[in-house]
N, C-alpha and C positions, 0 to 999 in steps of 0.2 A: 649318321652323316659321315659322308667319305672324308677321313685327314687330308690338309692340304700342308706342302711345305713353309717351311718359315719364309723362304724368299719369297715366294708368292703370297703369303700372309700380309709380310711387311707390307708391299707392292699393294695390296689392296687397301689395308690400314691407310695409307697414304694418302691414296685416290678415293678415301672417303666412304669404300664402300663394303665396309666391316668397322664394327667400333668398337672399343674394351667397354665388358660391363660398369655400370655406374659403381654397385660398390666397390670394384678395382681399384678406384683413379682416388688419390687423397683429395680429402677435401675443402675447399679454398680458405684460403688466409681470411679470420674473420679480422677486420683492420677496422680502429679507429681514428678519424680523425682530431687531433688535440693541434686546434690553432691558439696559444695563448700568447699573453704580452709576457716574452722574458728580458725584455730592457727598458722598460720606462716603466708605469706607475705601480704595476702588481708583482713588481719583482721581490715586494717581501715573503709572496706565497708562492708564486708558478714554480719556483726551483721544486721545492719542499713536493708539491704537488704533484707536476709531471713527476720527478723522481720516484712515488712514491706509482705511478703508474706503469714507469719502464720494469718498477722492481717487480710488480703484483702479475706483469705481462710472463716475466719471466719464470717466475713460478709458475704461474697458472701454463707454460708451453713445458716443466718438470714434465709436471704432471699427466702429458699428454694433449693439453690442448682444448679447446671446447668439442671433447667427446671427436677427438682424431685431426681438429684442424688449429691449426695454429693462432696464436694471435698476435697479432701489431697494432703497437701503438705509435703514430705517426705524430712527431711533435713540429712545429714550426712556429716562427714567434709572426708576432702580427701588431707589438708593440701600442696595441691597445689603442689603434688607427682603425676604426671603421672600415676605412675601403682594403684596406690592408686583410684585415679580415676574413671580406667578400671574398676578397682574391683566394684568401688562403681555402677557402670552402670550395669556389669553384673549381679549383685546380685539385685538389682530392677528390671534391664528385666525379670529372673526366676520371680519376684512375677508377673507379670506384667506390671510393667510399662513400657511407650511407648513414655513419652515427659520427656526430659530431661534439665536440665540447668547445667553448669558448675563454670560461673563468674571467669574462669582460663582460659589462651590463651592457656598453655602448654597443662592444662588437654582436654580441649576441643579439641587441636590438637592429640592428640591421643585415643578419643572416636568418633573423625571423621567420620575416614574408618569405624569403626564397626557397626557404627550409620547406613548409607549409604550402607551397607550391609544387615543390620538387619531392613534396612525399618523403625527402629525409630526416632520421633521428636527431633532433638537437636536445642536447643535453643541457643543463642549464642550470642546475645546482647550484646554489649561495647567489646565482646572480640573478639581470635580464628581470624580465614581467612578471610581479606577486600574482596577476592573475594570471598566467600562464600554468598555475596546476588546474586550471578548467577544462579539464580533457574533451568539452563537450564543443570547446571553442578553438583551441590550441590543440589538436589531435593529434600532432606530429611533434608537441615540444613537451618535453619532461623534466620541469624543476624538482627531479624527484630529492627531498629533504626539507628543513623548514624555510619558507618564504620570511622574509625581513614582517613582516607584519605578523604572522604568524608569532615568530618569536618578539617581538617585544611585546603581542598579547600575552606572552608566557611569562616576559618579565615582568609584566602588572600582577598576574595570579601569583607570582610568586610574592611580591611587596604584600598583595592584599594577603595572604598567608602569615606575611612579619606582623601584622594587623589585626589579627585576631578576626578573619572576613568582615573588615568596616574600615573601607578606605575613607569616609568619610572625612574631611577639613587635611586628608596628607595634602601635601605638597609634591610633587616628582617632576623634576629639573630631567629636559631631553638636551642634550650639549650635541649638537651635529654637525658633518660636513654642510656649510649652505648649496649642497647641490644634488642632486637625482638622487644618488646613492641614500645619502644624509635626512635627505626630507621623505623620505619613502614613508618609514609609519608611522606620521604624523597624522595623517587619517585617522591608523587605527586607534592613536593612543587619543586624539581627541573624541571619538565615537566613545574609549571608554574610559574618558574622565564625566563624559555626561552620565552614562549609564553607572558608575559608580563610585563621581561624589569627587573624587580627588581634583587638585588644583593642577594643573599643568601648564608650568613654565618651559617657553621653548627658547633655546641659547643658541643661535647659529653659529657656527665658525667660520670666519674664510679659509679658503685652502691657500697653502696646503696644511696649516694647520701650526705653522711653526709660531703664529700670533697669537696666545690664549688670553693678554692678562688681561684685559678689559672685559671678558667671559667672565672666570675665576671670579674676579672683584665683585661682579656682579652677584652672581651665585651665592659670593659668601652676606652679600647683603639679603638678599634674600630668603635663602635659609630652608630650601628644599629639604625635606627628610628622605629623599635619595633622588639620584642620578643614574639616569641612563644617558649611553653614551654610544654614539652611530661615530667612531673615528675610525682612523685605521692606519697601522704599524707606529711613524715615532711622535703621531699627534694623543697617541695613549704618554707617550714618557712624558710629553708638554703639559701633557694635562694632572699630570702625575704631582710635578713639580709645581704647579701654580697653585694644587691644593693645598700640598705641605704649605708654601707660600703665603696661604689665606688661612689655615687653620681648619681645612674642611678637612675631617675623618675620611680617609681613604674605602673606609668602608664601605660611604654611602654610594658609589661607583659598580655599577654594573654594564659591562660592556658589549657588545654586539660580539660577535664569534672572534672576527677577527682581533684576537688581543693573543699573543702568543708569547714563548720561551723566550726567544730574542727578546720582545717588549720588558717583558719580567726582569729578566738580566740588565736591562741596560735601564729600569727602575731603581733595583736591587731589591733582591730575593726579601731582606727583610724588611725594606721599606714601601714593598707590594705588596704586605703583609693585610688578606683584608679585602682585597678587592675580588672583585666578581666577575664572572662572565657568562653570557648564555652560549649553548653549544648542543651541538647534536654527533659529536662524538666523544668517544672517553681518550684522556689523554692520558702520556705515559708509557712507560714498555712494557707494564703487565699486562699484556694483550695478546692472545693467541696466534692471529696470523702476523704481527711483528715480530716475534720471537720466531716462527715457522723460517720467517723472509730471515734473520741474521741466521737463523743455522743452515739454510739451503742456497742464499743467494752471498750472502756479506763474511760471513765464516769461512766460505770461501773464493772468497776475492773479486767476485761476480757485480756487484753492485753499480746503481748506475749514477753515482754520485758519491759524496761526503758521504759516512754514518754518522756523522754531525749530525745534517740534516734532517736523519732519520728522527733525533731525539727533540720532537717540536710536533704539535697539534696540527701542524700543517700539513704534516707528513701522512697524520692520522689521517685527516680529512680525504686526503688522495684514496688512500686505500681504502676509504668507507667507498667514496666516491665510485672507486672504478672496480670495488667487490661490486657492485650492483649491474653496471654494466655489465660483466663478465656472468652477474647472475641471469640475467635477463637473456643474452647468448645460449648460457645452457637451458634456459626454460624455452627458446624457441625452437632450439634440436629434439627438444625433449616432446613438442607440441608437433612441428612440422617436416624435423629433420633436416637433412644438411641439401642444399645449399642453405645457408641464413640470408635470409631476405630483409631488406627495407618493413616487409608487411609482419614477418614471420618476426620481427624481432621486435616490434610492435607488439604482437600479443605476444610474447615472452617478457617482457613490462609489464604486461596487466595481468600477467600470473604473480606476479611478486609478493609474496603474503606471509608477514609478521617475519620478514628477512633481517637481522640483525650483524651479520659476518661474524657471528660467535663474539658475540657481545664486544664487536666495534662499534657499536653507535647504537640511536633509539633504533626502537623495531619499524620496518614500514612495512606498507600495502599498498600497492599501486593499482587502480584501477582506470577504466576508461572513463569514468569521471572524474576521479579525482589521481592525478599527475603528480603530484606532490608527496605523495608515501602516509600523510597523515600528520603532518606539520609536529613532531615532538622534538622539545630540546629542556634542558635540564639546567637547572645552574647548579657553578661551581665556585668554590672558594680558594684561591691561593692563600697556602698558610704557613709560608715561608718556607715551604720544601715540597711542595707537592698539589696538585690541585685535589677538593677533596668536594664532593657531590651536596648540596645544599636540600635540593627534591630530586625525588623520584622525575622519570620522563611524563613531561606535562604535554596536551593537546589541549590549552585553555581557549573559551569565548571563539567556540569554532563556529556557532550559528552568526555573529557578529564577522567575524575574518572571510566568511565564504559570504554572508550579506555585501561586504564590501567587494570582494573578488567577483563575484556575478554581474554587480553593478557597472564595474572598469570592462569586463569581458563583452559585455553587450555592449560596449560603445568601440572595439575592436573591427574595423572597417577590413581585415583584409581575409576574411574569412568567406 
């Protein structure tokens, strides 16, 4: 073919009618959307957690990117307002964006249906619908980690484990938010107090939690042989205090995820000596990609936040969180190639298998039926310097937790 000038190259390029080849042109910013609440109820996590997304972005863009294209994480608060939300989703879809996270059960319950409609990624992790890992119903939403019922399933195997397998005549005190969050596995944990014998007292709390003694008093009359406990950030100190108060052993206290550094600290380190919590990530700085992130991002000067912040479970949590995202990115390059689509990054999700981020968190596996990774969480002990692993990673009473999840999914009207 006869060369033509560059002016006349350009001039054509222009008018459309010559193009540069596809592999030329870099390829698009893969962007997520992170609408979270950072001023009102979740602000004892979203710092810790967006932070630990901006940091994980920035390494992962070191590195070259998802295999040559960039990544953004797009934060925006949304103060844990519903419609607020909406907006924040709508107004990212217009730019394009196509995967979203909330860290809000309410917000996420209502960017749902639209999600689900609109063929976009919502992410939903720790919060939002326990039967939304039913990929067969929720196709477009990925609670990928363990659902609240999931894990308090896990906290019974574990009790029933302190029990020599025969829960039979215990007692297990549930202490909860009285509201959505709080009452969530209540279900499950009654499903299996029939199936395995144990007594189950349920304690509600009001919010925001700063009222426990008439709980406490309670409890100590009664005389649970442990406690699970659905609170969250300074209704763990109140509840702390009202045991010392009543003479109930700290021990008997096992927590929902959210009990963190902060909490501990403003316990004190040896007077939270003892207590428990379930969890699906490892806490701590002896972690691989934490240590990666202060010598490439924070060592020098890079960071996008406190390194305070960085030393809290919360932070952990981000980075399990948004390794998976970023995993799923490159499993869809890897499957379809670049651009990353809405569809393509779908099944790069359902490639996901026995993904652990080098031993940040349980292992998962995400399939197109099951959304959720495989529900494992582990408990852990605070033992006045450090949290220390009680069991191995558990997936207990899954034929029971998916019985219930199927059951809630069929009655799901907007599918």
């Amino acid at each position: 073919m006869q060369s033509i000038g560059r002016p006349l190259f350009l001039a054509l390029l222009a008018a459309g009618l010559m193009s540069v080849p596809a592999e030329a042109a870099d390829p698009e910013p893969f962007r997520i959307g992170v609408c979270y609440d950072l001023s009102k109820a979740y602000t004892f996590a979203t710092p810790q957690v967006s932070q630990a997304a901006l940091d994980l972005a920035d390494l992962v863009n070191l590195k070259g990117g998802i295999d040559g294209a960039p990544v953004k994480v797009i934060v925006r608060d949304h103060g844990n307002e519903p419609q607020r939300g909406v907006e924040c989703y709508e107004q990212l879809k217009r730019e394009g964006v196509f995967v979203f996270d909330t860290l809000s059960t309410p917000v996420s319950m209502a960017i749902l249906p639209r999600a689900m409609k609109d063929q976009r990624i919502l992410m939903q992790s720790l919060v939002g619908r326990g039967d939304a890992v039913d990929g067969t119903v929720f196709k477009w939403v990925y609670p990928v980690g363990p659902t609240y019922w999931g894990q308090a399933a896990n906290d019974i195997a574990y009790i029933k484990q302190l029990h020599d397998g025969n829960l039979s005549g215990v007692k297990v005190g549930f202490v909860y938010f009285d509201y959505p969050f709080g009452q969530e596995p209540i279900e499950i944990l009654k499903t299996l107090s029939e199936k395995e014998g144990f007594e189950l007292i349920l304690y509600p709390v009001p919010l925001p939690g700063n009222d426990q003694a008439g709980v406490w008093s309670k409890v100590r009359r009664d005389k649970p042989d442990h406690i699970i406990s659905w609170m969250l950030a300074g209704a763990h100190v109140v509840a702390a205090k009202e045991m010392k108060r009543n003479g109930i052993p700290i021990e008997k206290y096992i927590s929902v995820n959210w009990l963190n550094e902060v909490d501990i600290a403003n316990i004190g380190a040896e007077a939270a000596k003892g207590i428990k919590r379930g969890t699906n990530v490892v806490g701590g700085q002896n972690v691989a990609l934490y240590k990666e992130i202060m010598a490439e991002i924070y060592d020098k000067g890079k960071g996008n936040g406190p390194v305070e912040k960085t030393r809290d479970v919360l932070y952990n949590t981000g980075l399990a969180m948004y390794s998976i995202v970023f995993e799923a990115a490159r499993k869809a390059v890897a499957i379809h190639g670049h651009p990353i689509t809405a569809e393509s990054y779908k099944a790069g999700l359902e490639k996901i298998e026995n993904y652990d981020a080098s031993g940040l968190m349980a292992p998962i596996t995400v399939t197109a039926d099951d959304h959720g990774g495989g529900g494992r969480t582990r408990i852990e002990m605070w033992d006045g310097k450090t949290w220390v692993p009680q069991t191995d990673w558990l997936a207990s009473y899954q034929n029971i937790v998916w019985q219930v999840v199927k059951a809630s999914s069929s009655r799901f009207k907007g599918n």
